[in-house]
C-alpha positions as CSV (number, residue, x, y, z in Angstrom):
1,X,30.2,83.5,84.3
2,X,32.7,86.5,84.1
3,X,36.1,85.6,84.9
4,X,37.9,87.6,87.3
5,X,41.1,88.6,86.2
6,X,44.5,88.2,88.3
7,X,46.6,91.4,88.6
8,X,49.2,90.6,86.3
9,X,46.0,90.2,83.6
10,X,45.0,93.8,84.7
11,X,48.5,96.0,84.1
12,X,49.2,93.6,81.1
13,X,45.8,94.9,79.7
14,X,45.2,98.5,81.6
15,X,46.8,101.5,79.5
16,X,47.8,104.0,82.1
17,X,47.9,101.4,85.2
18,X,50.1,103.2,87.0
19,X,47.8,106.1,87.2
20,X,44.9,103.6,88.6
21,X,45.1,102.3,91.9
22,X,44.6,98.2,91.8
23,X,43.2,96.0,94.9
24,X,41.6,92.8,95.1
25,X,38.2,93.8,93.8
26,X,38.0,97.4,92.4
27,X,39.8,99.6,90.0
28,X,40.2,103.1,91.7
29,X,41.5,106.5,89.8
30,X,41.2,110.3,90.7
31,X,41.5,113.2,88.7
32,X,42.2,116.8,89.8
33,X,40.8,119.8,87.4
34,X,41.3,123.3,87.4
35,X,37.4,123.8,88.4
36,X,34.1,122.7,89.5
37,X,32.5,123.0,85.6
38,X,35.1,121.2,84.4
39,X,35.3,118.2,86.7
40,X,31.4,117.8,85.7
41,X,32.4,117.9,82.0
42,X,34.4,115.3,82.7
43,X,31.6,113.3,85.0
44,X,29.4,114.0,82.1
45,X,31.6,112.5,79.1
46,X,32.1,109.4,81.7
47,X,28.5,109.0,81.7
48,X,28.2,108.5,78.3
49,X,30.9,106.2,77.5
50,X,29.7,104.2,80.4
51,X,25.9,103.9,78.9
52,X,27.8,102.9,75.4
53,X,29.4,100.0,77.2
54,X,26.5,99.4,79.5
55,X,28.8,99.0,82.7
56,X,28.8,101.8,85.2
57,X,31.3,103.2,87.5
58,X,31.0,104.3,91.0
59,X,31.5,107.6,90.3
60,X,32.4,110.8,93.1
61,X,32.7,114.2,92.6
62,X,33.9,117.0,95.2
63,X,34.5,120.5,93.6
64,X,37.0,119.6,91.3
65,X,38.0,116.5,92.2
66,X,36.3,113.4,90.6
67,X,37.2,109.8,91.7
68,X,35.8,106.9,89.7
69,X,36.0,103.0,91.0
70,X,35.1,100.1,88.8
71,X,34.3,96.5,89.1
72,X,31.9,94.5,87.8
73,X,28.3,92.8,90.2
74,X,27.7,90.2,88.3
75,X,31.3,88.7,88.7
76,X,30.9,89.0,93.0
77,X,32.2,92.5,92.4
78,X,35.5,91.6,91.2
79,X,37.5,93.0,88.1
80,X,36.3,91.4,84.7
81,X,37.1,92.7,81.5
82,X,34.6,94.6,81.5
83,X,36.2,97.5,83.9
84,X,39.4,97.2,81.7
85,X,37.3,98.0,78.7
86,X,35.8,101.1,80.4
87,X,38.6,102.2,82.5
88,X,40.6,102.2,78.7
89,X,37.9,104.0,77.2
90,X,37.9,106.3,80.3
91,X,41.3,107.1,80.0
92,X,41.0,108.2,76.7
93,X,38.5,111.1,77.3
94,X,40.9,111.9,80.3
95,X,43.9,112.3,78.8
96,X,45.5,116.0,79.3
97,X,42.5,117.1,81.7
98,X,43.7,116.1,84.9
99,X,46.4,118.4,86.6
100,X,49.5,115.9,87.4
């Protein structure tokens, strides 16, 4: 069984945390790009990291706005390592894109 992780296990182990928002069962984060094409570059890239890792984000998109929110189903939705893993890798591809 995946062990759910306490919050202090999450910031000690999510780069960029401040930038994610952190409740009892979800990772939540929003970007903000300059247009419509870009935000789905962006969805796109997600897509494929999230196939590599086999664990998939929730994953919204308005315009330019995209919001992804992770946690894993087969821990009772909670946050496992898993959704550090990807939210990492996530960040990554992110980095610079968003408009602070």
């Amino acid at each position: 069984m995946l062990k759910k992780l306490t919050k202090k296990e999450i910031v000690n182990q999510l780069r960029d945390s401040k930038k994610w928002t952190i409740d009892s069962q979800e990772l939540h984060r929003e970007w903000i790009f300059t247009n419509f094409e870009e935000a789905i570059s962006f969805v796109m890239r997600v897509a494929f990291i999230a196939q590599h890792h086999g664990h998939h984000p929730v994953i919204k998109n308005i315009y330019n706005k995209v919001e992804l929110r992770l946690n894993t189903h087969d821990a009772d939705n909670q946050i496992t390592e898993y959704d550090i893993r990807l939210a990492n890798s996530i960040n990554e591809i992110g980095l610079g894109a968003e408009l602070e």
